[in-house]
VOLOPA-848806 format. One record per residue: x, y, z of N, C-alpha, C in turn. Coordinates in nm, 2 decimals, decimal comma. Layout:
REM residues N
R n.east n.north   n.up ca.east ca.north  ca.up c.east c.north   c.up
R      X       Y      Z       X        Y      Z      X       Y      Z
...
REM end
This chain:
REM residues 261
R n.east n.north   n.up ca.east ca.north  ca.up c.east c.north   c.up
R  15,63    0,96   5,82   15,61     1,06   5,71  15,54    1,00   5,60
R  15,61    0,87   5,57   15,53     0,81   5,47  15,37    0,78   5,50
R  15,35    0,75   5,61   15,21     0,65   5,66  15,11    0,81   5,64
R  15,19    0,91   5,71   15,09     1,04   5,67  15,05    1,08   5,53
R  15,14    1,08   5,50   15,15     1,11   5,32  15,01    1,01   5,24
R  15,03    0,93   5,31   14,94     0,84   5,26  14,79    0,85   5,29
R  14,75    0,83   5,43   14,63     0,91   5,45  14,58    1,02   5,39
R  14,68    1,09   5,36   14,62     1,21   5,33  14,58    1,21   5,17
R  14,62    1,11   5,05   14,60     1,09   4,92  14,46    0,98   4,97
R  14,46    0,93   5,05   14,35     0,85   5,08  14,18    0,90   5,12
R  14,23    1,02   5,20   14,12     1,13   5,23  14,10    1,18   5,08
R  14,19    1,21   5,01   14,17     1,28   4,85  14,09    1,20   4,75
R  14,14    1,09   4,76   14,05     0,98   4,68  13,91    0,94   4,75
R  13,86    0,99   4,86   13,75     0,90   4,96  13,69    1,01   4,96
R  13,71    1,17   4,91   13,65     1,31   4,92  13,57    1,34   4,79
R  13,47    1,40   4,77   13,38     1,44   4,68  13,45    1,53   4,59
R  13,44    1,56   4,47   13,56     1,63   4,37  13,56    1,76   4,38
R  13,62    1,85   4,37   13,60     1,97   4,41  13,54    2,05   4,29
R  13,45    2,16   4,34   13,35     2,18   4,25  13,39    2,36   4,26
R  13,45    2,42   4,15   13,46     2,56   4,17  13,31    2,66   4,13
R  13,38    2,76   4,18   13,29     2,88   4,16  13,23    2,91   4,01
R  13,31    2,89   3,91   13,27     2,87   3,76  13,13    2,82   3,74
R  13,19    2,65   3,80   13,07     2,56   3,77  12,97    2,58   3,82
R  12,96    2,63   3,95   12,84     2,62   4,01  12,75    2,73   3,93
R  12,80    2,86   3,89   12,74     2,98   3,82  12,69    2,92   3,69
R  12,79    2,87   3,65   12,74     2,79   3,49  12,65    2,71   3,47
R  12,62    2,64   3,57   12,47     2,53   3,58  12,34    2,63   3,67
R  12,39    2,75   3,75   12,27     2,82   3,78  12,22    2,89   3,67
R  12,33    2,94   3,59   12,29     3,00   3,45  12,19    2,89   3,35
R  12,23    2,80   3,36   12,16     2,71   3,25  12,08    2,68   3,28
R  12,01    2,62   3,43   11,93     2,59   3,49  11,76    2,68   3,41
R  11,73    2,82   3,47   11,67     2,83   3,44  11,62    2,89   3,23
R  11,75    2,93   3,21   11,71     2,90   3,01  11,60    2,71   2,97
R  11,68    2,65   3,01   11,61     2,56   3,00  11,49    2,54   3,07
R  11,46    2,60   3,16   11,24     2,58   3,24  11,21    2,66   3,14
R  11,24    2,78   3,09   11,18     2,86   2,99  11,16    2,83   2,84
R  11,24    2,76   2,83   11,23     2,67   2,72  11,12    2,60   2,68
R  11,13    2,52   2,80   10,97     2,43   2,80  10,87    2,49   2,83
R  10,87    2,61   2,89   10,76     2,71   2,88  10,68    2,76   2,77
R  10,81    2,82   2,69   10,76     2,87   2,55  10,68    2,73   2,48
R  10,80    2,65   2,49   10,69     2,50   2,43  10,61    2,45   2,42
R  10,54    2,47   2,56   10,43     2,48   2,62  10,31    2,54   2,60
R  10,37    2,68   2,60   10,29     2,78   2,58  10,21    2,77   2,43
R  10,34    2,75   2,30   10,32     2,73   2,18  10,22    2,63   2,15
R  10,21    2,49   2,19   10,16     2,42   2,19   9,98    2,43   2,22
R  10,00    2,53   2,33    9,83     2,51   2,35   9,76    2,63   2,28
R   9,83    2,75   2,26    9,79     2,82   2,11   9,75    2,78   2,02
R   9,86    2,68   1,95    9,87     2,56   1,88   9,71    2,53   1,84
R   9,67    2,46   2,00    9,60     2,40   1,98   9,45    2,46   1,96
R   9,46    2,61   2,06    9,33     2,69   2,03   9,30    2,75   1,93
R   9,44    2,79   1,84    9,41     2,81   1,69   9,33    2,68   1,63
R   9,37    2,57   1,65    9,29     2,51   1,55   9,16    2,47   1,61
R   9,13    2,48   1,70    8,99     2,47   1,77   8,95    2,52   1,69
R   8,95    2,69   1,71    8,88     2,80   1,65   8,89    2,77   1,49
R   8,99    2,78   1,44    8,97     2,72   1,28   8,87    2,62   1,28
R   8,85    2,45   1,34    8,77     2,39   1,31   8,61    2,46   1,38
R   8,57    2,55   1,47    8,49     2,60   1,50   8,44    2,71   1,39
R   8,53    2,83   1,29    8,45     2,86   1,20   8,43    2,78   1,07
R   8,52    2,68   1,06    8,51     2,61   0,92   8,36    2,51   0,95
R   8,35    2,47   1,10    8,18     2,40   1,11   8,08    2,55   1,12
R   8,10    2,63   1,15    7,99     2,76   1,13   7,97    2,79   0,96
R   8,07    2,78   0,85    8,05     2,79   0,76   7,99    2,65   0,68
R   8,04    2,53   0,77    7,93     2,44   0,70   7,79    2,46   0,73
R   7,78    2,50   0,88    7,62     2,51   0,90   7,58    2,61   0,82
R   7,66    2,70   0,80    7,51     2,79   0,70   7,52    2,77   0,58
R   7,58    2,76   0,51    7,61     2,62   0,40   7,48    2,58   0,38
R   7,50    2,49   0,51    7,42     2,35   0,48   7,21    2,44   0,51
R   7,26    2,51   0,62    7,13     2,63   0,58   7,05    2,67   0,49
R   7,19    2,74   0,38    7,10     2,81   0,30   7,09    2,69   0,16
R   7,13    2,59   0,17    7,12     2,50   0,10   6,94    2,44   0,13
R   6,94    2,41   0,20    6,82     2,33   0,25   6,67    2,46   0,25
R   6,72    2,56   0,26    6,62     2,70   0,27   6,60    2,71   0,14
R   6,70    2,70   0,07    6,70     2,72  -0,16   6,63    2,60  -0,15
R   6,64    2,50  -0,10    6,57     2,37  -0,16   6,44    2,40  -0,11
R   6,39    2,41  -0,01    6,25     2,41   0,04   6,17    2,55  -0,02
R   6,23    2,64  -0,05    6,22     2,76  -0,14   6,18    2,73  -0,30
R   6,21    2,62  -0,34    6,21     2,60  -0,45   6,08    2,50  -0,49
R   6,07    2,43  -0,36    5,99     2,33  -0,33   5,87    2,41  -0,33
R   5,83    2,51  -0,29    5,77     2,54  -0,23   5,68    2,62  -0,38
R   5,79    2,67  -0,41    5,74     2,77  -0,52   5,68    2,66  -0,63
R   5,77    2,54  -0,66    5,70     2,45  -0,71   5,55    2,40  -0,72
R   5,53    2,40  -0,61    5,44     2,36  -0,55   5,27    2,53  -0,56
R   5,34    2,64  -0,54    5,26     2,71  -0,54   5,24    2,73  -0,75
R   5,34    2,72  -0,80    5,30     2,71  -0,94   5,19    2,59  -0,99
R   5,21    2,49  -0,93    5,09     2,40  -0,98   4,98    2,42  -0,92
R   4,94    2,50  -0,81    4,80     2,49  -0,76   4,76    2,66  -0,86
R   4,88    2,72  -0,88    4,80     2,82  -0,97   4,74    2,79  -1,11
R   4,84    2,67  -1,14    4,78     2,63  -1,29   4,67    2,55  -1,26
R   4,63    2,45  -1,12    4,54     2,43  -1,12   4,42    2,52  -1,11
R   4,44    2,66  -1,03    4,33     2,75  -1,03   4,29    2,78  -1,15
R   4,37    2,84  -1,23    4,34     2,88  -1,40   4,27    2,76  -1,46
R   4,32    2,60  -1,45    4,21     2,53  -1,48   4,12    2,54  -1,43
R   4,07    2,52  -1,31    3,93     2,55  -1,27   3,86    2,68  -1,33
R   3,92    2,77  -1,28    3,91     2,88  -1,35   3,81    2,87  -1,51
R   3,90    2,81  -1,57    3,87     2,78  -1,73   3,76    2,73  -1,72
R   3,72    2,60  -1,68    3,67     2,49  -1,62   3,50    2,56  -1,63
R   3,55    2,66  -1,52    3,39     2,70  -1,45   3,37    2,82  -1,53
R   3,44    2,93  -1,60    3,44     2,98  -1,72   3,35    2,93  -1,82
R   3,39    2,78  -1,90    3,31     2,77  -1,98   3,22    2,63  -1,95
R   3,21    2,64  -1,82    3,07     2,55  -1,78   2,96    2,66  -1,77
R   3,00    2,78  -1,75    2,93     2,90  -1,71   2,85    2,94  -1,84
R   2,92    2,93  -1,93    2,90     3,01  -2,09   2,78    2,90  -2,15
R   2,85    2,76  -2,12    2,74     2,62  -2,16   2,60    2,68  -2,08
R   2,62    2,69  -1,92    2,49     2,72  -1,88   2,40    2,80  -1,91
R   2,47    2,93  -1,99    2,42     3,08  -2,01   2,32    3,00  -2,16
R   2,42    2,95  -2,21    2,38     2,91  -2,35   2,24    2,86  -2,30
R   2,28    2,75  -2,22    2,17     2,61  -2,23   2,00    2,74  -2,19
R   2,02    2,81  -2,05    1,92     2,87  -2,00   1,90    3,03  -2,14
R   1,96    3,07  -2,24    1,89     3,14  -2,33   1,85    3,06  -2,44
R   1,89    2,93  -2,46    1,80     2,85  -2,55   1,67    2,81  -2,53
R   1,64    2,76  -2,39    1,54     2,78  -2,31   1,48    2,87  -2,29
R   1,51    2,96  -2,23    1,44     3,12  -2,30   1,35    3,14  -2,43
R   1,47    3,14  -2,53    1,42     3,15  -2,63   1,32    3,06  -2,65
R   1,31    2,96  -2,66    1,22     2,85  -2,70   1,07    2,91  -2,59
R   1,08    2,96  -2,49    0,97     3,02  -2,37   0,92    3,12  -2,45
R   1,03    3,22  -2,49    0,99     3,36  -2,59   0,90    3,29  -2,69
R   0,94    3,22  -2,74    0,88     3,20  -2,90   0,75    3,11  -2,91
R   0,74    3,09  -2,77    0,56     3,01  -2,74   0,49    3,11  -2,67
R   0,52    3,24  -2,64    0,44     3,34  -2,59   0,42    3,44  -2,79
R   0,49    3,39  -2,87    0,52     3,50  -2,98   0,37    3,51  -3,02
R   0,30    3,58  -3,06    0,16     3,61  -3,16   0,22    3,66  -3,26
R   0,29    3,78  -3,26    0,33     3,85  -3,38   0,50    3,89  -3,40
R   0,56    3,87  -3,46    0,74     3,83  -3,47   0,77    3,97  -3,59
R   0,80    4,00  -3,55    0,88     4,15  -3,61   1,04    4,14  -3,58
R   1,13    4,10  -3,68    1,27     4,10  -3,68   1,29    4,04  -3,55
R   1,38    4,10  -3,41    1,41     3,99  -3,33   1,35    3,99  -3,24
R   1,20    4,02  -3,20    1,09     4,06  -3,12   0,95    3,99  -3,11
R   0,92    3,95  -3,00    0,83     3,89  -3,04   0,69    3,93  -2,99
R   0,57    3,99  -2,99    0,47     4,04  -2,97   0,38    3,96  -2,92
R   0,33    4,02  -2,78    0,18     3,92  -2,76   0,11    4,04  -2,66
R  -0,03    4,00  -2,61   -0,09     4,08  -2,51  -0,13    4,05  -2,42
R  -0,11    4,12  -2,34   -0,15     4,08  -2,20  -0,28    4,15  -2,14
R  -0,39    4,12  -2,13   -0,54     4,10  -2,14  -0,54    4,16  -1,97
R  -0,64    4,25  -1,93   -0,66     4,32  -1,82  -0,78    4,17  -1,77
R  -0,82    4,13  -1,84   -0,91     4,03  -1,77  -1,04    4,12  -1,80
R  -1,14    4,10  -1,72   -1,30     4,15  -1,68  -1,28    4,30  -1,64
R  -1,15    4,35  -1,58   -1,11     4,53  -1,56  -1,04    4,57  -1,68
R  -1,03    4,67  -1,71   -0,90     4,71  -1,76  -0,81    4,78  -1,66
R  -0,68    4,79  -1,71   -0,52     4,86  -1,63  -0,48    4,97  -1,71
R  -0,43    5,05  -1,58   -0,35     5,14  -1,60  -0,21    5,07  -1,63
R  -0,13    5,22  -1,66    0,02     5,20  -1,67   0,11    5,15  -1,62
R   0,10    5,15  -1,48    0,14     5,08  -1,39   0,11    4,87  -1,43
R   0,01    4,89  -1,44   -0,01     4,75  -1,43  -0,01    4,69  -1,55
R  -0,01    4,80  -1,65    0,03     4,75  -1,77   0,18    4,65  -1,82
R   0,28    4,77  -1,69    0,38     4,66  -1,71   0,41    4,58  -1,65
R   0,37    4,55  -1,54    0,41     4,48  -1,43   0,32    4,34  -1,52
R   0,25    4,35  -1,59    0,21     4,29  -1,68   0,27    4,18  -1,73
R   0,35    4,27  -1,81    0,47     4,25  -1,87   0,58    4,19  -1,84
R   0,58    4,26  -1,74    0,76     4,24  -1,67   0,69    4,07  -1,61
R   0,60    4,01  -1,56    0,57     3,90  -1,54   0,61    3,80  -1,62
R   0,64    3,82  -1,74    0,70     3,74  -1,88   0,82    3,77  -1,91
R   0,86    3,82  -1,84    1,02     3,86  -1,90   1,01    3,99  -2,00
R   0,91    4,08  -2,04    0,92     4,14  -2,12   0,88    4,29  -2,09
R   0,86    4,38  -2,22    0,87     4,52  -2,14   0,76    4,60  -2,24
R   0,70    4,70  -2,21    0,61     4,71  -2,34   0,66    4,75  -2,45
R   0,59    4,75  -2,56    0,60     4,72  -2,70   0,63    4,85  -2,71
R   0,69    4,87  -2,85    0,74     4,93  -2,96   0,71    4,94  -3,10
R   0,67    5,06  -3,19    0,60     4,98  -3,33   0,71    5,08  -3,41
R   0,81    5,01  -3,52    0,89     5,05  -3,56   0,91    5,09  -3,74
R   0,78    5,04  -3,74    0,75     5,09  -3,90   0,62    5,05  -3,94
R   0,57    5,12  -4,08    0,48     5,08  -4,15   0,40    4,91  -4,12
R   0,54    4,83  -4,17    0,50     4,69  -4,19   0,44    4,67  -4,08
R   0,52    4,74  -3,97    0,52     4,67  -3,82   0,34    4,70  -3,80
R   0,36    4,81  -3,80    0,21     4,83  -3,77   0,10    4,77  -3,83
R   0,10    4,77  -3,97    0,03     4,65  -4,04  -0,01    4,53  -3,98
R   0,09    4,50  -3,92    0,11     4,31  -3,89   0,02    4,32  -3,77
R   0,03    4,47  -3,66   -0,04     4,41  -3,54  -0,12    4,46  -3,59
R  -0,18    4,55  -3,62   -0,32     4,59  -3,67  -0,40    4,47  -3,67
R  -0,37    4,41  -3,80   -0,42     4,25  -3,88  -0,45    4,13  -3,83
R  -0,32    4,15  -3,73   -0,35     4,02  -3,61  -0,45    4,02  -3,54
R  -0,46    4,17  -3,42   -0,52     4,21  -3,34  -0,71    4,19  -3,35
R  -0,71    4,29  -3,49   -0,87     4,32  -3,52  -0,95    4,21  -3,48
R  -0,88    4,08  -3,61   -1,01     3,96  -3,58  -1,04    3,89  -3,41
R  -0,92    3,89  -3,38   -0,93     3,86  -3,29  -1,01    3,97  -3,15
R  -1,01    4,07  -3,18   -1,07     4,18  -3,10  -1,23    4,14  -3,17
R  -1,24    4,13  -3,23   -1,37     4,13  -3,32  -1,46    4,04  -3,25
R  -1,42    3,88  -3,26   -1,48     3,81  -3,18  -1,47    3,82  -2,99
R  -1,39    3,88  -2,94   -1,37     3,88  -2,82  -1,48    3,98  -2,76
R  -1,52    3,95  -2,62   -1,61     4,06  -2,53  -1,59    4,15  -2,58
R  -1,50    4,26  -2,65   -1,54     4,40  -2,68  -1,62    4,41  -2,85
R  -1,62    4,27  -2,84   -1,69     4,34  -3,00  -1,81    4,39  -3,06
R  -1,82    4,45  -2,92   -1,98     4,53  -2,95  -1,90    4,73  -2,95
R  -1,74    4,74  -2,91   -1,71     4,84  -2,89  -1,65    4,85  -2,99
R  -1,65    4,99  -3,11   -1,57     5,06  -3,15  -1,45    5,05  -3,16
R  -1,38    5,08  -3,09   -1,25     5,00  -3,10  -1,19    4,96  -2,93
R  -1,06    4,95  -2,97   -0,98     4,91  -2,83  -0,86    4,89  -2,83
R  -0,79    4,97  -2,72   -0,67     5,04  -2,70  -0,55    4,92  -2,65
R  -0,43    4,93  -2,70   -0,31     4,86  -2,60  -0,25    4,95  -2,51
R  -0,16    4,95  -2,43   -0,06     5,02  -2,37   0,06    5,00  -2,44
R   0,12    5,11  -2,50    0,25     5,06  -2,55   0,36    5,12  -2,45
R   0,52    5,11  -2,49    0,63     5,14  -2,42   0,65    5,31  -2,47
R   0,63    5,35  -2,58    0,61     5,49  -2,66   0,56    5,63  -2,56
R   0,65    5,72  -2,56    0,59     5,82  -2,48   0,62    5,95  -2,60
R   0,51    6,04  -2,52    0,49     6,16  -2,60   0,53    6,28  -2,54
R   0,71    6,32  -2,61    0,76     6,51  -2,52   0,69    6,57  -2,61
R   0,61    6,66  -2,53    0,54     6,74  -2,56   0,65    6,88  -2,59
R   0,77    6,91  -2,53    0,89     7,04  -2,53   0,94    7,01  -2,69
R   0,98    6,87  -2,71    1,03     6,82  -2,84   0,91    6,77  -2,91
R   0,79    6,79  -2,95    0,68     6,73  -3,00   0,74    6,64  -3,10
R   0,78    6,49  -3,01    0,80     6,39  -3,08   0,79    6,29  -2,98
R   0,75    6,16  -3,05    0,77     6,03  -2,99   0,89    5,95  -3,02
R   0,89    5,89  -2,89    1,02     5,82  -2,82   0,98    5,68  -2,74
R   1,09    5,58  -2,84    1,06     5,45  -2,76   1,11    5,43  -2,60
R   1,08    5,32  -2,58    1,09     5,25  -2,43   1,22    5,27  -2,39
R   1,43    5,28  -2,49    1,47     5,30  -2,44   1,49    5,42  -2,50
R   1,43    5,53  -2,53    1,48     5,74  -2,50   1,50    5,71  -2,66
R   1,50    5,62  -2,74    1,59     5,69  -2,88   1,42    5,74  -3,00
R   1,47    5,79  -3,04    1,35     5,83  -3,13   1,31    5,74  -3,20
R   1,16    5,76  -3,20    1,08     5,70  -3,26   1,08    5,69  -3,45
R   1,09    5,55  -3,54    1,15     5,57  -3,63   0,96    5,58  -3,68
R   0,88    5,53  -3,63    0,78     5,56  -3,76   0,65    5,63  -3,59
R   0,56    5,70  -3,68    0,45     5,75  -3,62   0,35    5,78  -3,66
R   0,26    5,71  -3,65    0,11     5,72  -3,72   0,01    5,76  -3,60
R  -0,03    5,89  -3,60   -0,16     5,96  -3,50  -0,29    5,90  -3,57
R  -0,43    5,87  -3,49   -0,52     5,87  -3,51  -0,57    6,03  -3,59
R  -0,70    5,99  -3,65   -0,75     6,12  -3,68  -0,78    6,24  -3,55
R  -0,86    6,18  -3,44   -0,87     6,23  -3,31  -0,79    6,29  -3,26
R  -0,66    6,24  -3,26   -0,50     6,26  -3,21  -0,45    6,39  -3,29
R  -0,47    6,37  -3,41   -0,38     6,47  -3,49  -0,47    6,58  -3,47
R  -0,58    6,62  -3,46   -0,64     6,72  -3,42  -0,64    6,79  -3,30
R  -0,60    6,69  -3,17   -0,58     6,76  -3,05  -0,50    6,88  -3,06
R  -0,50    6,96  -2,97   -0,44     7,08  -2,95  -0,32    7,07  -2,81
R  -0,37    6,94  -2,71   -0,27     6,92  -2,64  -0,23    6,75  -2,63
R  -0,14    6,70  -2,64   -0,14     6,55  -2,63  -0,07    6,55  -2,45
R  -0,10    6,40  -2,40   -0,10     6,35  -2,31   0,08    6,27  -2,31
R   0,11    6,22  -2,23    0,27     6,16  -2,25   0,27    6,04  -2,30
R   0,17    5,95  -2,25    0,18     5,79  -2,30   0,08    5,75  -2,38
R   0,11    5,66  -2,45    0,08     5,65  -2,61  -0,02    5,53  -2,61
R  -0,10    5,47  -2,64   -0,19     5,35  -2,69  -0,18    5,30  -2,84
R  -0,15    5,17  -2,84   -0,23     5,24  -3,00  -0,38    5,15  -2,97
R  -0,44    5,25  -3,11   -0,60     5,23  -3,11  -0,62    5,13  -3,20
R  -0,68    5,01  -3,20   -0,72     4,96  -3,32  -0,90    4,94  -3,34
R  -0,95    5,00  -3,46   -1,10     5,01  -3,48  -1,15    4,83  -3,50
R  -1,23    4,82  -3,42   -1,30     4,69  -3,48  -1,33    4,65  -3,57
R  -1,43    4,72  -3,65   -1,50     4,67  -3,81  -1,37    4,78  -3,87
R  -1,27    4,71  -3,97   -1,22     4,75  -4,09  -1,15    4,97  -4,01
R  -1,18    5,00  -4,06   -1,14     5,12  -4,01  -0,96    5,16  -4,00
R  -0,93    5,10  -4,11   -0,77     5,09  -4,11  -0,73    5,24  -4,13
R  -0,80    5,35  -4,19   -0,76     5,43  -4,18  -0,75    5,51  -4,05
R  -0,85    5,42  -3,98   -0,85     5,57  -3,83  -0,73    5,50  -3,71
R  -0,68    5,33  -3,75   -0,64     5,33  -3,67  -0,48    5,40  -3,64
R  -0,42    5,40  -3,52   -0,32     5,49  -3,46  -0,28    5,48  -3,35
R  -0,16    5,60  -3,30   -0,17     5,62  -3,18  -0,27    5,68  -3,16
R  -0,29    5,68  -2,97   -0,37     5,83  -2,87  -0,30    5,82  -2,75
R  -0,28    5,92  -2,69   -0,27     5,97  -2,58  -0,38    6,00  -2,43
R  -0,26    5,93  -2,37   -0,36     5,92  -2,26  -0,26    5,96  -2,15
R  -0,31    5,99  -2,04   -0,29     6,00  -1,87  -0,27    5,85  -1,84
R  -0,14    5,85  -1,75   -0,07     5,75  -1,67  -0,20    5,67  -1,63
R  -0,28    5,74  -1,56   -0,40     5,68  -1,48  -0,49    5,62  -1,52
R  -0,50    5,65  -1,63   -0,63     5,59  -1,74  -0,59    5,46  -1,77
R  -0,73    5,41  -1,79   -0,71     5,22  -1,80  -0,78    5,25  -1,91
R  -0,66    5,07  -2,01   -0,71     5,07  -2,13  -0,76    4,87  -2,11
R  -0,75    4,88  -2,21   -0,84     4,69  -2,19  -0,70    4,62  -2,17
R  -0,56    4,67  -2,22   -0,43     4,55  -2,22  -0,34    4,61  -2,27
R  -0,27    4,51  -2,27   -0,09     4,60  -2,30   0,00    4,51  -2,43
R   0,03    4,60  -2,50    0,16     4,53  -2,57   0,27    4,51  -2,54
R   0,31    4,39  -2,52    0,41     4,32  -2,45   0,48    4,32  -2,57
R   0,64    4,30  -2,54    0,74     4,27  -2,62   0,89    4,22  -2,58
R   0,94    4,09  -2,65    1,04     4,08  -2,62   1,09    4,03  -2,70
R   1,25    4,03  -2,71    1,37     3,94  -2,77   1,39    3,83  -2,80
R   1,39    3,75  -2,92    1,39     3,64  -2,95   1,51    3,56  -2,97
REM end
């Protein structure tokens, strides 16, 4: 009885511990709380991590445009810099060729002038008078100015008393000894035309004529012609001399030229 007794506490001690129904429930229970655990852990973790991806992903998007519109303001600025000095260089140039322009203008009417004033015979205020000589024919109207216009100038004008005096004076002696001075007298072409609607004369540009002296011949006509001569008599004859009227077509011995001094 003893020797049994004994075996049998021997089997008890040599047997695995006995494990109830409690325990086993209680470790299948806890078992899986804890996978889920590490789950969520897990889970959190790589959220975790894609949040801050994305945070460092817009915080570098807002440096690049940043750094964009930084470098766009600079080269913008550059740029405009840059277009402001080539404009103040243009205005210099500008200026530059402005008043190299004004020097030239000068330099070529000083020259002018000095050209004018070696053609001058007769100088009336800013004007200078000379004639231009048909040669061995005389010219019409036409060629009277083309005459003219070969000198820079346009035909004459006689704007007073004195004026007339002066060419008269000039003219005669020198008509006197020249080929016509076996003729009576001898005519210019002037710039002076005669409206016959307004019976008045009118200079070269349309404004009225400030002085007008007709020949004797002239003031008796009953119709005058549109363009004007004046006549000057060879020997002395200061009273006859004057305008006359003539036809475009009619040729006289030369023209009175006139220009600006």
């Amino acid at each position: 009885m003893h020797t049994g007794t004994y075996n049998v506490q021997e089997k008890e001690k040599g047997s695995p511990p006995e494990v109830s129904v409690q325990d086993i429930d209680q470790k299948s229970d806890q078992m899986p709380k804890e996978s889920l655990t590490k789950k969520c852990a897990k889970r959190g973790l790589i959220a975790m991590i894609i949040f801050c991806l994305l945070a460092i992903g817009i915080i570098t998007l807002f440096a690049l445009h940043f750094e964009y519109q930084r470098t766009w303001f600079r080269e913008y600025t550059d740029l405009e810099d840059k277009y402001q000095r080539l404009e103040e260089k243009r205005r210099s140039m500008e200026k530059h060729n402005f008043n190299e322009t004004l020097r030239l203008r000068s330099d070529m009417e000083r020259i002018e002038g000095r050209a004018n004033i070696s053609l001058c015979e007769v100088r009336y205020d800013e004007y200078c008078y000379f004639v231009r000589e048909a040669g061995s024919e005389t010219m019409n109207m036409n060629a009277a100015r083309w005459s003219c216009e070969r000198k820079n100038a346009t035909l004459g004008n006689i704007y007073s008393t004195e004026h007339f005096d002066m060419l008269t004076n000039y003219y005669r002696p020198f008509f006197s000894s020249h080929s016509l001075a076996g003729s009576a007298w001898f005519q210019l072409k002037t710039g002076m035309i005669f409206d016959a609607q307004a019976d008045d004369v009118y200079l070269s540009d349309a404004s009225k004529a400030p002085f007008i002296r007709w020949t004797p011949a002239e003031a008796n006509k009953k119709a005058r012609y549109s363009f004007i001569v004046l006549r000057i008599y060879s020997h002395g004859g200061e009273e006859s001399d004057g305008y006359f009227t003539y036809p475009e077509e009619i040729s006289n011995f030369g023209a009175l030229c006139q220009i600006r001094v």
